[in-house]
C-alpha positions in Angstrom: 158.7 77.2 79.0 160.6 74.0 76.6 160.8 75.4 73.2 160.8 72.1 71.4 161.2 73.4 67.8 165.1 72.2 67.9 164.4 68.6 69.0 161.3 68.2 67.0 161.6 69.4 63.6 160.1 72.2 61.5 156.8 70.2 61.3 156.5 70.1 64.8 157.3 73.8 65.8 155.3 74.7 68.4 156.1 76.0 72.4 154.8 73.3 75.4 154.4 74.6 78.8 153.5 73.0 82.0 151.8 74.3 84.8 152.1 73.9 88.6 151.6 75.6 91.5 153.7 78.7 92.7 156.4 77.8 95.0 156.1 74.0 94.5 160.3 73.9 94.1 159.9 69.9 94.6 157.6 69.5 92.0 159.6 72.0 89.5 162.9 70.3 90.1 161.1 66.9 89.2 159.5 68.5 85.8 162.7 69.6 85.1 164.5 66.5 85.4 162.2 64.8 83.2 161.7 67.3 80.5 165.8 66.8 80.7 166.2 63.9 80.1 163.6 63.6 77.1 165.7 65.9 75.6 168.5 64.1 76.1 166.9 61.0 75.2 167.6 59.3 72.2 164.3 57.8 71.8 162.6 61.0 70.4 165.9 62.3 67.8 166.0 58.5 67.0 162.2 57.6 65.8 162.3 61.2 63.9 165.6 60.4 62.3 163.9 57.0 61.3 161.3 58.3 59.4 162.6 61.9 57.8 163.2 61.1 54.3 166.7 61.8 54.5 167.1 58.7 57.0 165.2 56.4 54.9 166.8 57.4 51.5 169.9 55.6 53.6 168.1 52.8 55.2 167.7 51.2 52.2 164.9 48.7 51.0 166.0 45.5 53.4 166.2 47.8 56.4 162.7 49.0 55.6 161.2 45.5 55.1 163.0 44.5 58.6 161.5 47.5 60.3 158.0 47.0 58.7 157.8 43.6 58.8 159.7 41.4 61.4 160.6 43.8 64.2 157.7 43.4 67.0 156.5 40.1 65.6 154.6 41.9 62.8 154.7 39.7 60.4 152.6 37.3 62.2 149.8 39.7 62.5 149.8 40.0 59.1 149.2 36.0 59.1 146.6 36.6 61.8 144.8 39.1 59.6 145.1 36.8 56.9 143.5 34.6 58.8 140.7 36.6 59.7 140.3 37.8 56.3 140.2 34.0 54.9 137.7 32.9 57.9 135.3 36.4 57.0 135.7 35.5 53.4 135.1 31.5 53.6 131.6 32.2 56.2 130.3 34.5 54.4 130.4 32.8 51.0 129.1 30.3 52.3 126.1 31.7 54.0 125.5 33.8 50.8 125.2 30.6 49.0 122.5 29.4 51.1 120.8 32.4 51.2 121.4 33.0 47.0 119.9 29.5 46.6 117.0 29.9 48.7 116.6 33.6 47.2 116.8 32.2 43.9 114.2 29.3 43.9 112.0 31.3 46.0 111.7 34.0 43.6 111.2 31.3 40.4 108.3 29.7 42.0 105.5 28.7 40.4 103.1 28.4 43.0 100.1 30.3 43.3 100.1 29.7 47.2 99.8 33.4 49.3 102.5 32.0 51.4 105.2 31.8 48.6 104.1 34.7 47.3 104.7 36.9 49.9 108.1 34.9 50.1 108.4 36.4 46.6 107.8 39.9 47.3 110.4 39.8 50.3 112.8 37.8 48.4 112.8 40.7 45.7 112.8 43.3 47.8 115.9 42.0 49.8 117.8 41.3 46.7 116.9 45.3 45.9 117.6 46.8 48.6 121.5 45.0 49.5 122.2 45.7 45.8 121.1 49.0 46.3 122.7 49.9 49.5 126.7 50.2 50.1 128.4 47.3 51.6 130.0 49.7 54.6 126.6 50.8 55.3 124.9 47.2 55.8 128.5 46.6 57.8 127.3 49.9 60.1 123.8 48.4 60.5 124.6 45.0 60.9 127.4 45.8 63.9 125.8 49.2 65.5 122.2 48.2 65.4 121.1 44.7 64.6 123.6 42.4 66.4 126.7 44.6 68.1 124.1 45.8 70.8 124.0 42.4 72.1 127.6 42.3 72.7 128.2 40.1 69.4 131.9 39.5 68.3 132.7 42.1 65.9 133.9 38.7 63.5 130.8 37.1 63.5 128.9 41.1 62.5 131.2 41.2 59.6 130.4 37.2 58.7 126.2 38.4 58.5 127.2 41.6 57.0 129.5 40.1 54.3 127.2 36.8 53.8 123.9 38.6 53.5 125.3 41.1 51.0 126.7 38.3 48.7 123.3 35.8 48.7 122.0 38.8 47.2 124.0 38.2 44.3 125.0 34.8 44.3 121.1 34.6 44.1 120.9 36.4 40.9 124.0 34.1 40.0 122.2 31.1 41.1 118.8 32.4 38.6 120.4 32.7 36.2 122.4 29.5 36.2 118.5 27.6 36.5 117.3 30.0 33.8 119.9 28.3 31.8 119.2 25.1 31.8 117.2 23.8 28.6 113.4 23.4 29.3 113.6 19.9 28.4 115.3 18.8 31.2 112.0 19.5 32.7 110.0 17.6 30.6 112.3 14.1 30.7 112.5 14.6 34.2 108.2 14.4 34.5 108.4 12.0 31.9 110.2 10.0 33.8 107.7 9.8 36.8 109.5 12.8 39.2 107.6 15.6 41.0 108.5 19.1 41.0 111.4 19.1 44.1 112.7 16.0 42.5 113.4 17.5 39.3 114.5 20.4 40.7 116.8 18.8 43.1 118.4 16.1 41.1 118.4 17.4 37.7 117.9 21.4 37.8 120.0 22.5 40.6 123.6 20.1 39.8 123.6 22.1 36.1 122.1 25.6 37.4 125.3 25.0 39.9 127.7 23.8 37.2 127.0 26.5 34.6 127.5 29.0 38.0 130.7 28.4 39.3 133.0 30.6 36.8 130.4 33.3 38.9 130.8 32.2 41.7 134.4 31.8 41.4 134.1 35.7 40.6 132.0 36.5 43.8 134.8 35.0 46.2 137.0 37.2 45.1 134.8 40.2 45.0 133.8 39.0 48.4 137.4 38.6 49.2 138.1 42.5 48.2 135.0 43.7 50.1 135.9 41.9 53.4 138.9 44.8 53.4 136.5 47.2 54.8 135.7 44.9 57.6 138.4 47.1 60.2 135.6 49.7 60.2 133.9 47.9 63.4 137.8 47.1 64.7 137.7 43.7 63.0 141.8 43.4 62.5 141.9 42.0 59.4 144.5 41.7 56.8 144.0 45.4 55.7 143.4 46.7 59.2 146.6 45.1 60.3 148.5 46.8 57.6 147.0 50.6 58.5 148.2 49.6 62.2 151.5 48.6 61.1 151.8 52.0 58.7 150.8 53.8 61.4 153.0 52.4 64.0 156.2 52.6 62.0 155.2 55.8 60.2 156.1 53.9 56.6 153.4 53.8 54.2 155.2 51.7 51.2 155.8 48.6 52.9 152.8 47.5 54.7 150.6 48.7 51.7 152.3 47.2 49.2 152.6 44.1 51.0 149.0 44.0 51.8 147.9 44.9 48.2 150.3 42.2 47.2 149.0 39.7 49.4 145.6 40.3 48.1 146.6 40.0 44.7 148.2 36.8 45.0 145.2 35.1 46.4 143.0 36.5 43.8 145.5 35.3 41.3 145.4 31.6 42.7 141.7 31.9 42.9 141.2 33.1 39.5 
């Protein structure tokens, strides 16, 4: 019977007992030599003393930084989680673009064909229902049902996830961008002799994409934000890895702040 309460702490104040069987004297005298030397050990009064408030109040700010940041090579994951984050952020944006612009021009269509207009009906009622839904939840159904069964990298989940959520929108970016471009483009283009995929192409779709980027511009960094709750399905991110490092080191401020910081740098440079 240890009492641990002294070593531990008030928050930890609680009895431990071990169990073994009567008359093991062997197996007693080794418990007891080990329990004696964790008590005697200063790993245990050292980590607590580390992270009571009275020790950090006398750390200081550097030694907290040190501890948080460059002790265990942890600032490198946080450049691997950058990394992570940027690759999540850059595939997805632009699979959403491919999927907004094919969204988009599906849904303007013209023709009278069945074909496109069943294209229609789905094209509307994917841009419904990822608009509708929340982002973690199409993460969850992307990673435990459509792809993770089939041992897909948890990376590539959050790629689908992320891009098929944003061609939702960039789709309705997109549409609006053609939407905006005068009708009379339309005209000189068949006055000048060009079918319907040649005006679109050449004249259409370079201004629907120029009067779109300041939106687009806005939906890589929204993307960018969303990606943070990519650790859900163990992707270790640039968030993830600075929830691992808090609770590894059992200091919130740091690895927050310097995530949060990180994350509004980028947005700053985007923006």
């Amino acid at each position: 019977n240890i009492e641990m309460m002294n070593m531990l702490g008030e928050p930890f104040k609680e009895e431990y007992r071990i169990g073994f069987a009567k008359g093991n004297s062997e197996l007693e005298s080794i418990i007891n030599d080990v329990l004696e030397e964790l008590v005697n050990s200063q790993f245990i009064s050292e980590k607590i003393k580390l992270h009571s408030a009275t020790s950090e109040s006398k750390t200081g700010i550097v030694q907290e930084i040190k501890s948080n940041l460059f002790e265990n090579n942890r600032i490198n994951q946080l450049l691997n989680g950058l990394m992570i984050t940027f690759k999540i952020t850059v595939f997805a944006l632009m699979t959403g673009i491919f999927l907004g612009y094919v969204t988009a021009f599906t849904i303007l269509s013209k023709s009278k064909n069945f074909f496109v207009k069943t294209l229609q009906l789905l094209a509307k009622a994917y841009v419904s229902v990822i608009r509708g839904t929340p982002v973690v939840c199409q993460l969850f159904i992307m990673y435990y049902i459509i792809i993770g069964p089939f041992g897909v990298d948890n990376v590539i989940s959050a790629i689908l996830a992320f891009g098929i959520n944003s061609g939702a929108y960039v789709s309705e970016v997109i549409r609006s961008g053609i939407l905006s471009v005068d009708s009379g483009q339309i005209e000189a283009g068949k006055a000048l002799g060009l079918n319907d995929s040649q005006i679109m192409s050449g004249i259409i779709a370079p201004q629907a994409l120029k009067n779109s980027l300041a939106a687009l511009c806005n939906e890589f960094i929204q993307l960018l934000k969303e990606t943070s709750v990519a650790g859900f399905i163990g992707v270790m991110d640039l968030n993830k890895v600075g929830e691992t490092i808090r609770a590894q080191t059992l200091s919130p401020v740091i690895p927050l702040l310097s995530v949060a910081l990180t994350y509004f740098i980028i947005v700053c440079l985007v923006g």
